[in-house]
C-alpha positions in Angstrom: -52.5 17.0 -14.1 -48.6 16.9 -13.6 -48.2 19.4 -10.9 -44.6 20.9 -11.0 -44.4 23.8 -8.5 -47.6 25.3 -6.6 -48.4 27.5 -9.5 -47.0 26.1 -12.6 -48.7 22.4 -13.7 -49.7 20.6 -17.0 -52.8 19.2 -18.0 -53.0 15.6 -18.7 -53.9 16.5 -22.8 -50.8 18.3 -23.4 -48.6 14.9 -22.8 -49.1 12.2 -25.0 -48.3 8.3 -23.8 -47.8 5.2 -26.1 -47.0 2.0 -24.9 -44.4 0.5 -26.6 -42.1 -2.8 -26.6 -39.3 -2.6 -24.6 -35.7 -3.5 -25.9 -33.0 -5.3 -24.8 -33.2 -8.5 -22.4 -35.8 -10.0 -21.2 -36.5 -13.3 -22.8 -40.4 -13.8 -24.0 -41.7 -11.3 -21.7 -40.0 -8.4 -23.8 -41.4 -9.7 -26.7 -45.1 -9.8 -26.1 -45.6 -6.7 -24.0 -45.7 -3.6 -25.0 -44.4 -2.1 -20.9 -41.8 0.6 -22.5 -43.5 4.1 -22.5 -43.3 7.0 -25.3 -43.7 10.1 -23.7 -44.2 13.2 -26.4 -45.0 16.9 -25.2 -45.4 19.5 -27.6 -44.0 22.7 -25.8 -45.0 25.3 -28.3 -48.7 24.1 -28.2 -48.3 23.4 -23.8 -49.5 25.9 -21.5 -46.4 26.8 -19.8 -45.7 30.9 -19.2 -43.1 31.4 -22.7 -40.2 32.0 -20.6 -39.9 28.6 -19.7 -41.0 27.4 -23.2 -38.0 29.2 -24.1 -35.5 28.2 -21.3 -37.1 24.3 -22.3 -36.4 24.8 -25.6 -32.7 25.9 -25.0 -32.2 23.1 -22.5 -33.9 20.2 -23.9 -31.0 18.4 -25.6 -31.3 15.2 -26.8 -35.1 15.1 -25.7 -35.7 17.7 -28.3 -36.7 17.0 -31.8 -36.6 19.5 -34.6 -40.5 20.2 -34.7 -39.8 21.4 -30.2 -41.4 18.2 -29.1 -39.7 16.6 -26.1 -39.4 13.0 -26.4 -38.8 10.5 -23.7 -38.9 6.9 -23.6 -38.9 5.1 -20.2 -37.9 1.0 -20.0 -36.5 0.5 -17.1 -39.3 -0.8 -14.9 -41.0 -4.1 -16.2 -44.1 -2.8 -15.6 -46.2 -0.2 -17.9 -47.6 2.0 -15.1 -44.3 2.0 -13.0 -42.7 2.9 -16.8 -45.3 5.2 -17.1 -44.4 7.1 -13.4 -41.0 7.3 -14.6 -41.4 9.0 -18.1 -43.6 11.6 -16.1 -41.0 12.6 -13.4 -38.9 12.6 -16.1 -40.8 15.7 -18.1 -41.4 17.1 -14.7 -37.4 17.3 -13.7 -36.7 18.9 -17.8 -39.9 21.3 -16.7 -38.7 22.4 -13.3 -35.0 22.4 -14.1 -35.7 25.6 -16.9 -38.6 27.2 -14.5 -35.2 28.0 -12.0 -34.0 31.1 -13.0 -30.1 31.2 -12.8 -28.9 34.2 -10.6 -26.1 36.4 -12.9 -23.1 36.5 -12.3 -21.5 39.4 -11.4 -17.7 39.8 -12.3 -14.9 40.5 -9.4 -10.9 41.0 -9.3 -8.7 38.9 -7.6 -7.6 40.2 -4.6 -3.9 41.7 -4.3 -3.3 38.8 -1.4 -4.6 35.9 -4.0 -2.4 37.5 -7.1 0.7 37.4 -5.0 0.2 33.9 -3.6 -0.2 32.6 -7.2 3.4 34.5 -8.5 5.1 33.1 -5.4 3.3 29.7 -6.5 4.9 29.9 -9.9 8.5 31.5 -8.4 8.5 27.8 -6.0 7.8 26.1 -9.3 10.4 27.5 -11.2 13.2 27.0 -8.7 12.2 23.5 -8.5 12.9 23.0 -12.2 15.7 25.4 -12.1 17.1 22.8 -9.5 16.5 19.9 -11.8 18.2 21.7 -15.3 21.6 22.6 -12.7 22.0 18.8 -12.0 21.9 17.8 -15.8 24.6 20.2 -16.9 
Protein backbone atom coordinates (compact mmCIF):
# COMPACT_ATOMS: atom_id res chain seq x y z
CA UNK A 1 0.00 0.00 0.00
CA UNK A 2 1.42 3.48 -1.22
CA UNK A 3 -0.28 5.69 1.22
CA UNK A 4 -0.66 9.31 -0.22
CA UNK A 5 -2.88 11.42 2.10
CA UNK A 6 -4.84 9.94 5.18
CA UNK A 7 -7.63 8.93 3.01
CA UNK A 8 -6.54 8.47 -0.43
CA UNK A 9 -3.76 5.35 -1.00
CA UNK A 10 -3.09 2.64 -3.66
CA UNK A 11 -2.90 -0.90 -3.32
CA UNK A 12 0.34 -2.54 -4.11
CA UNK A 13 -1.62 -4.55 -7.41
CA UNK A 14 -2.44 -1.47 -9.14
CA UNK A 15 1.56 -0.49 -9.66
CA UNK A 16 3.50 -2.72 -11.60
CA UNK A 17 7.61 -2.97 -11.04
CA UNK A 18 10.20 -4.40 -13.53
CA UNK A 19 13.64 -4.43 -12.90
CA UNK A 20 15.55 -3.34 -15.66
CA UNK A 21 19.30 -2.58 -16.72
CA UNK A 22 20.35 0.71 -16.06
CA UNK A 23 22.04 3.00 -18.79
CA UNK A 24 24.71 5.13 -18.90
CA UNK A 25 28.15 4.69 -16.88
CA UNK A 26 28.95 2.27 -14.78
CA UNK A 27 31.51 0.00 -16.11
CA UNK A 28 30.60 -4.03 -15.61
CA UNK A 29 28.30 -3.42 -12.88
CA UNK A 30 25.75 -1.67 -15.31
CA UNK A 31 25.96 -4.43 -17.52
CA UNK A 32 25.06 -7.44 -15.42
CA UNK A 33 22.35 -5.95 -13.11
CA UNK A 34 19.31 -5.35 -13.85
CA UNK A 35 19.05 -2.19 -10.59
CA UNK A 36 17.02 0.46 -12.93
CA UNK A 37 13.23 0.17 -12.03
CA UNK A 38 10.02 0.37 -14.51
CA UNK A 39 7.31 1.72 -12.75
CA UNK A 40 3.72 1.40 -14.90
CA UNK A 41 0.31 2.45 -13.21
CA UNK A 42 -2.73 2.12 -15.12
CA UNK A 43 -4.98 5.14 -13.86
CA UNK A 44 -8.20 4.26 -15.58
CA UNK A 45 -8.18 0.65 -14.02
CA UNK A 46 -6.53 2.36 -10.31
CA UNK A 47 -8.82 3.07 -7.58
CA UNK A 48 -8.34 6.65 -7.24
CA UNK A 49 -11.90 8.95 -6.77
CA UNK A 50 -12.25 10.05 -10.92
CA UNK A 51 -11.52 13.50 -10.15
CA UNK A 52 -8.06 12.91 -9.72
CA UNK A 53 -7.97 10.31 -12.48
CA UNK A 54 -8.93 13.20 -14.46
CA UNK A 55 -6.64 15.97 -12.98
CA UNK A 56 -3.67 12.93 -13.39
CA UNK A 57 -4.60 12.51 -16.70
CA UNK A 58 -4.40 16.21 -17.62
CA UNK A 59 -1.21 16.57 -15.68
CA UNK A 60 0.77 13.58 -16.37
CA UNK A 61 3.07 14.88 -19.23
CA UNK A 62 5.67 13.07 -20.35
CA UNK A 63 4.82 10.15 -17.79
CA UNK A 64 1.77 9.58 -19.80
CA UNK A 65 1.43 7.25 -22.63
CA UNK A 66 -1.43 7.14 -25.05
CA UNK A 67 -3.26 4.01 -23.58
CA UNK A 68 -3.26 6.68 -19.70
CA UNK A 69 -0.63 4.56 -18.16
CA UNK A 70 2.00 6.51 -16.27
CA UNK A 71 5.37 5.41 -16.81
CA UNK A 72 8.41 6.04 -14.75
CA UNK A 73 11.79 4.76 -14.80
CA UNK A 74 14.10 5.33 -11.82
CA UNK A 75 18.20 4.79 -12.24
CA UNK A 76 19.69 6.92 -10.19
CA UNK A 77 20.44 4.84 -7.08
CA UNK A 78 22.81 1.72 -7.74
CA UNK A 79 20.74 -0.22 -5.92
CA UNK A 80 17.29 -2.04 -6.99
CA UNK A 81 15.35 -1.39 -3.77
CA UNK A 82 16.73 2.21 -3.24
CA UNK A 83 15.63 2.57 -7.22
CA UNK A 84 12.59 0.96 -6.35
CA UNK A 85 11.89 3.75 -3.25
CA UNK A 86 12.46 6.31 -5.74
CA UNK A 87 10.07 5.32 -8.67
CA UNK A 88 7.38 5.08 -5.82
CA UNK A 89 7.73 8.62 -4.32
CA UNK A 90 7.85 9.51 -7.63
CA UNK A 91 4.00 8.21 -8.58
CA UNK A 92 3.14 9.39 -5.11
CA UNK A 93 4.35 13.25 -5.83
CA UNK A 94 2.30 12.99 -9.78
CA UNK A 95 -0.66 11.50 -7.32
CA UNK A 96 -0.69 14.14 -4.63
CA UNK A 97 0.26 17.07 -6.89
CA UNK A 98 -3.52 16.53 -9.02
CA UNK A 99 -5.42 15.51 -5.53
CA UNK A 100 -4.69 19.55 -4.57
CA UNK A 101 -7.37 21.36 -5.86
CA UNK A 102 -6.23 24.82 -7.24
CA UNK A 103 -8.29 27.72 -5.59
CA UNK A 104 -9.97 30.00 -8.70
CA UNK A 105 -9.03 32.90 -9.36
CA UNK A 106 -11.05 35.64 -8.99
CA UNK A 107 -10.43 38.74 -11.35
CA UNK A 108 -9.71 42.41 -9.81
CA UNK A 109 -8.98 46.09 -11.37
CA UNK A 110 -5.96 47.87 -10.77
CA UNK A 111 -6.33 50.42 -8.42
CA UNK A 112 -6.56 54.17 -9.54
CA UNK A 113 -3.10 54.71 -7.39
CA UNK A 114 -1.28 51.61 -9.37
CA UNK A 115 -2.75 53.02 -12.99
CA UNK A 116 -1.30 56.35 -12.32
CA UNK A 117 2.11 55.21 -11.06
CA UNK A 118 2.52 53.11 -14.22
CA UNK A 119 1.54 56.39 -16.78
CA UNK A 120 4.00 58.57 -14.69
CA UNK A 121 6.47 55.41 -15.15
CA UNK A 122 6.10 55.55 -18.95
CA UNK A 123 5.93 59.81 -18.93
CA UNK A 124 9.81 59.36 -16.95
CA UNK A 125 10.61 56.97 -19.73
CA UNK A 126 9.66 59.00 -22.49
CA UNK A 127 11.53 62.15 -21.31
CA UNK A 128 14.54 60.14 -21.00
CA UNK A 129 14.52 59.24 -24.61
CA UNK A 130 13.09 62.52 -25.61
CA UNK A 131 16.44 63.78 -23.95
CA UNK A 132 18.56 61.42 -25.90
CA UNK A 133 16.74 62.21 -29.66
CA UNK A 134 17.37 66.40 -28.62
CA UNK A 135 21.20 65.66 -28.34
CA UNK A 136 21.42 63.86 -31.83
CA UNK A 137 19.77 66.64 -33.86
Amino acid sequence: MIRLTPNLLIADDEVQLTAVRAQGAGGQNVNKVSSAIHLRFDIAASSLPDRIKTRLLAQSGHHLTQDGVIVIKAQVHRSQDMNRSEALARLAVLVRAASVVRRSRIATRPTRASKERRIEGKKHRAQIKAGRRAGLE
